[in-house]
Every structure is written in C-alpha cells, then in structure tokens.
N, C-alpha and C positions, 0 to 999 in steps of 0.2 A: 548864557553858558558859563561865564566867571561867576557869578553869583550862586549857578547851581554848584560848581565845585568846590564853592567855597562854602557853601549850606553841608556838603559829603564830606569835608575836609572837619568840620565842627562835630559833624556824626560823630567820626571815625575816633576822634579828641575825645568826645565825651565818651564814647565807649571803654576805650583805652582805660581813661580815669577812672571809671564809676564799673567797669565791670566786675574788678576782681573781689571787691569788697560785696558783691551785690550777690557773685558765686557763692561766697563761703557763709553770707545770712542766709542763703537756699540751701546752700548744703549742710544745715543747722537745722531747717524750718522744714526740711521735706521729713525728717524722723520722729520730727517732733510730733509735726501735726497727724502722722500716721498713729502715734505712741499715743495723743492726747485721744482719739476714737477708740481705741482697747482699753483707756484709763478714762473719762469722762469726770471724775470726779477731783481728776489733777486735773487738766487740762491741758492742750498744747500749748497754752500760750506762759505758762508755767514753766513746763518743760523746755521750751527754746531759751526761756531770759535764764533759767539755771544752767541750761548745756552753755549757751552765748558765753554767761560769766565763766565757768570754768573753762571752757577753750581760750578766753581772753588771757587769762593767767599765764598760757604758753606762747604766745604772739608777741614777743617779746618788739619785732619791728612790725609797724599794722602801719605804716608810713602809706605805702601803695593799698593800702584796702579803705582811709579812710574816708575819703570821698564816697563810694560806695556805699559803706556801711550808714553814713549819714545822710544818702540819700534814702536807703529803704526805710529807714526811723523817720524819717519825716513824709518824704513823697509817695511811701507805699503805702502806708496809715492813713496819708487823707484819702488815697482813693476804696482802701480796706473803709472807714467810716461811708463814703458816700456811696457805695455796695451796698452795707447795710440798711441802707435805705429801702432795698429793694426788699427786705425782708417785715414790713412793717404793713398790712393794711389797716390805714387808721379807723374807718369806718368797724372794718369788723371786730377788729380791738376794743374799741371804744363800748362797743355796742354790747359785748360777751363780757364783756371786765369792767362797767357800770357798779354794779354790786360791791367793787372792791374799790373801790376809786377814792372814795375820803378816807380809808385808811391809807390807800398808795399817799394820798396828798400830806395826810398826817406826820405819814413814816419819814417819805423825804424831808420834810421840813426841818423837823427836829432833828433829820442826823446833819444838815447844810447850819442849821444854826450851833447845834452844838461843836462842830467842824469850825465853825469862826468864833465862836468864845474860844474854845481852846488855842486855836492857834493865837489869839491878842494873850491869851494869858499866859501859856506854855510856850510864847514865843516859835512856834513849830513854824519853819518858811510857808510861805499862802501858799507857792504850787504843792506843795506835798497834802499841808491843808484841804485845798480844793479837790484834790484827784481822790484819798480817801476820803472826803464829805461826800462827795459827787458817786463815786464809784461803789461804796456801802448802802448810797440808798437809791438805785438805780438799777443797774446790771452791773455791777462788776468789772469784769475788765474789759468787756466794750464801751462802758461808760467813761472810762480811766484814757482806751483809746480817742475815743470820738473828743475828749477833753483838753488832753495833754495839746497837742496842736494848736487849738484852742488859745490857749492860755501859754503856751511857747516854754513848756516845762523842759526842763534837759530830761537826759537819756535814764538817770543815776535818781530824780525823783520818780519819774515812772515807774523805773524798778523796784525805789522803797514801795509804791505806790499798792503795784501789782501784789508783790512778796503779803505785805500787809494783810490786804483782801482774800486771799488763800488763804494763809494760815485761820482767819476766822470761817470763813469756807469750810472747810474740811471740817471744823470745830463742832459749826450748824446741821452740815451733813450725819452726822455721826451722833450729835446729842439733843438734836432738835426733837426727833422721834421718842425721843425717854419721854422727853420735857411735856411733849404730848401727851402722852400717856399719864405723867402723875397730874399735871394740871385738872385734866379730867376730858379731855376734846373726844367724842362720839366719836365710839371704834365700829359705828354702823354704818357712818358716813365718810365720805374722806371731804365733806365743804371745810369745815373747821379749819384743818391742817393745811389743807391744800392753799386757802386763801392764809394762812399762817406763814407757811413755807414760799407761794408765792410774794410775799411785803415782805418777811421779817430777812429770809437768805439773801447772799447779794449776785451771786454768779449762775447762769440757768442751769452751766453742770450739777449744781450742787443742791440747786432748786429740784431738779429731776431726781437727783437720787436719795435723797429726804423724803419727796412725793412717793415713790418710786417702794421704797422703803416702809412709809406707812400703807402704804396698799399692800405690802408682801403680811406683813404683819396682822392686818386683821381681814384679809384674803377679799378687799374691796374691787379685784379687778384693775382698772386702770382710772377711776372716779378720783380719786386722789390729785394725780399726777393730771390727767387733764384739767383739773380747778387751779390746779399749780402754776400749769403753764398759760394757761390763757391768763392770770393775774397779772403773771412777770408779765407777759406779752402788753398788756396794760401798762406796766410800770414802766417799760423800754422808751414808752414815746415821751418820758420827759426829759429823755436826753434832747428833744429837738427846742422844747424852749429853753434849756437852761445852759445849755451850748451856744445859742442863738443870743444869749442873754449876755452869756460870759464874750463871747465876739464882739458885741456893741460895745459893752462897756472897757474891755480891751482894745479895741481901737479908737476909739473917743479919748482913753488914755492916753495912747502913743500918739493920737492925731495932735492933743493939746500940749505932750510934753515939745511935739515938734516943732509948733508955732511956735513955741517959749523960744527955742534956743538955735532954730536954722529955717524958720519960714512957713511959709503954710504946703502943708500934704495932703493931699486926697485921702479921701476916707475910704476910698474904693479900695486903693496902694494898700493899706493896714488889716482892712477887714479881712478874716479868714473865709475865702470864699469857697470853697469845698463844703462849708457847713451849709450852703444854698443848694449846691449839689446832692447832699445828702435828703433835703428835705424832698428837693423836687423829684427823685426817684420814691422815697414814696409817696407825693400825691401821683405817682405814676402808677403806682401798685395799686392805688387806692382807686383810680380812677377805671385802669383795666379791671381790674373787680367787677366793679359794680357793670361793667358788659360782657361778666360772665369770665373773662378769663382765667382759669383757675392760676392758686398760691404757689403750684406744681412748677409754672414754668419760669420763674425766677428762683426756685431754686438755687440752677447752679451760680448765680450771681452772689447768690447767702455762703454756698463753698468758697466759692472765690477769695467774699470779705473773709471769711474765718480762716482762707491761711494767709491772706497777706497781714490780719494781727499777728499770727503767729510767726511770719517770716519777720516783720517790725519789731517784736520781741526778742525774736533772735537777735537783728541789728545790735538791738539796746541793752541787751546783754552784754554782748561784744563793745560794747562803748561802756559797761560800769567796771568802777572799782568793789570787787567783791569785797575785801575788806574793811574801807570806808562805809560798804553800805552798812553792814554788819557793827561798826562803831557806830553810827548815827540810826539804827533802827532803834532805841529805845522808845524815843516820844513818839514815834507816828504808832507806832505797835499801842502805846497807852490810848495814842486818839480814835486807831482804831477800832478798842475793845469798848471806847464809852458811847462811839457810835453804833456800835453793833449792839450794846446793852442797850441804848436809847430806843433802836429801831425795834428789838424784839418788846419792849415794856409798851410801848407805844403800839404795836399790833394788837397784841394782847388787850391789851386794857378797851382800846377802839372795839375788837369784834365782841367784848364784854359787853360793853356799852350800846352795841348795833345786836344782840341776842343772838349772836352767831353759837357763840357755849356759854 
C-alpha cells in the first residue's frame, strides 16, 4: 500500500514537472504537422523547429517548461525512431531496390567520407558533421533523427542540422528536374530520374516531388515517382547499420573514458538501446510480411513516428538560440552543399557507368 502511493505520489511529480513543457511542443507540433501534409515539400518537421524557434524568442521565462520540453527532444524522438521501424520491410526493400543498391552504397560513402575530411579540416564540431554526413546521404531528416540521440547531439546542432538539409532539399526539388533534362535522361521513361532523385535527394518529401515533377513533365503517369520511392525506400535501411555502428562505437567511447577516470560501466548503461527497438520492429514488419500481412496495417505506427519527429522538432526549436544558429550556420551550410555536390556527381557518374543514360 505505501509503495503504491508512493509509485502515484512520483506520477503525480513527474506530471507536474514534465507536463507543461510537453503541452506547448504539442501545441506547436499539432499545426505543424497538419501544415507539413498541405506543404510536403517544406515539411512538418521544418515547420515545428521554425515556429519552436520563433515562439522561443517570446518565452522570456520557460523555467517551468523545461523539463518537458527536454523530454520530448530526447524521449519522444527515440520512441518516434523505433516507430519507424515499423515502416521498413527489409525483404521487400531489398529485393525491389537491388538495381540501385551500389549506387545507394556509392552515394553514402562519399558524402560520410567527405563529412569527416571536412570537419578535420574545417574544424566543423563531429555532431554537426555527423548529422549533415548521415542525413544528406540517407533520408533526411529521419536520418538526422534516428542519429542525433545516437550520438547525444544538443537541441541547437539538430537544428543547424535539419535547417541545413532543407535548404539543399528545396534546392533539389526545384532544379534537379532542369538538370534532368539538359543532361539528357529519357523523357520516355521515368528509370533514369527516378533512380536519380531516389540516391541523389535527401528527404522523401522532396524525393516525391522531384519524382512527381518529372512524371508531370513528360506525362510518364506515376513510373517516375514509384522508381523514386522504392530507391529511397532502399536507401532508408542504412540508417540501421550505421546508427547501430555510431552506438557501439559511442558507447565503447564513454565505456573506456569511464574506466579511465571512476571505474568500470556496463556497456548495457551507455549503449543507446532504442536503436535495438528500432531494428526489432522491422524484423517484425519483415517477418509479418512474409505471412502475408499486408504494409497497410502498420501504417498508423508510420503516422505516429512522423509526428512525434515533428512534435521533437518543435521541443528543439523551443531549446535553439535562433540567432546563434544563424551566426554559426556558415560552415555546415558550406559542408552541406559539398555533400549534396558529392552525392549528385557520384549518382550521376555511377548510373553512367551501370548504362542507366
């Protein structure tokens, strides 16, 4: 009986503490992510870290919100990542998006590698480094999400992070289709583009309406935009090794600095274990699959992930200084337009070389 009152008595505390901050990321994330479904090509998760910052500017005391808000940035993002889990079957990914797959390998590599020369060279902090390395040649800002945690990035590189990967987004969206066209890519087919726009773009809003765009254009129906999608769809599942990768190597970090300086720590303690949760929903997708159960019924689990990034966004808006980031966006802005240049020349040249055009 004392133990239960005292388990309600801790509710009741952590309610107290953590609700008000949790309110005003929902009352941020609900507009958004309605707003980001009529825009697809901004995103909601765009829209929350811009509204987040600017309502920040007026919160002059966020004393009482910020527990809250520091928990939706972190505790609602991993379970938003291990959601997306559910939206992943590897088998049939694998199996439809074969054909793209050494370019996907290609693309990532070069923009992860050029992502660490630059930052030894340009001195650019690793988390900012890693989340635009990671998030330009992967998906985007699910990538950015699924990462940041990860790699236990603050609220303010996130947000350079996100900011970053839009503005070349939007870029892609809007000039990738020219670029198609004067290169010379078959305006009969939409393979060309579609496996173009699926490697070279980084976000699937923008991968869609790129796709989306060349099909309007040379009146291919929806061939375009489905080569598109199923590509990215491919390229989504390398967030599970290289999440899985940056965790080990992260906690083997902090495991070893620990011994150094107060004893030895479990590695269980360090390791971000939500990135197991993530995987194990989709061998669960994967596995329901294959006895038949249709993509359909995880669905709303895929809604779910997609507004708790964007309610997460909100948080971390609400946690940046807009005008620091704005001072300090120069260098990631430089790294990541050599990323984005690296990833489109490396597509290119790959489906050159594989006789795609």
């Amino acid at each position: 009986m004392i133990r239960h009152l005292r388990e309600e008595k801790n509710i009741m505390n952590w309610v107290k503490k953590n609700s008000p901050g949790i309110l005003v990321s929902l009352a941020v994330a609900v507009p958004a992510f309605l707003l980001g479904k009529r825009f697809p090509i901004v995103g909601g998760a765009i829209i929350a870290i811009i509204a987040g910052m600017v309502l920040g500017i007026f919160l002059k005391d966020r004393s009482g919100l910020n527990s809250g808000i520091s928990f939706v940035s972190k505790k609602i993002l991993q379970w938003a990542v291990i959601l997306l889990g559910f939206g992943l079957n590897l088998g049939v990914v694998l199996k439809t998006g074969s054909q793209s797959l050494p370019i996907i390998v290609c693309t990532i590599t070069v923009s992860l590698v050029t992502a660490f020369i630059l930052h030894k060279v340009m001195r650019i902090p690793a988390n900012i480094s890693t989340l635009i390395g990671v998030g330009s040649s992967i998906c985007g800002g699910s990538a950015v999400a699924a990462t940041a945690p990860v790699i236990d990035a603050d609220d303010s590189e996130v947000a350079q992070a996100i900011s970053v990967i839009f503005f070349f987004n939007v870029l892609a969206a809007i000039f990738f289709p020219i670029l198609g066209q004067a290169i010379g890519f078959s305006t009969h087919s939409g393979e060309a583009f579609g496996i173009f726009a699926g490697t070279a773009v980084n976000d699937t809003s923008s991968v869609t309406a790129a796709a989306s765009t060349w099909d309007s254009m040379w009146s291919l129906g929806s061939a375009t935009l489905d080569k598109a999608v199923t590509v990215k769809l491919t390229r989504t599942l390398a967030i599970i090794p290289i999440t899985l990768f940056l965790g080990i190597y992260r906690a083997k970090k902090a495991e070893k600095d620990a011994n150094v300086t107060s004893g030895t720590v479990k590695f269980s303690r360090i390791f971000p274990m939500f990135i197991l949760g993530f995987i194990a929903a989709s061998v669960i997708t994967t596995v329901t699959g294959t006895f038949g159960l249709s993509g359909s019924f995880y669905q709303p689990f895929k809604e779910m992930s997609k507004f708790f990034i964007v309610m997460a966004m909100a948080a971390i808006g609400l946690n940046t200084d807009i005008v620091k980031l704005v001072r300090s966006g120069g260098k990631p802005i430089l790294l990541g337009a050599v990323c984005w240049a690296a990833i489109t020349a490396v597509s290119l040249a790959m489906q050159h070389v594989m006789g795609i055009w």
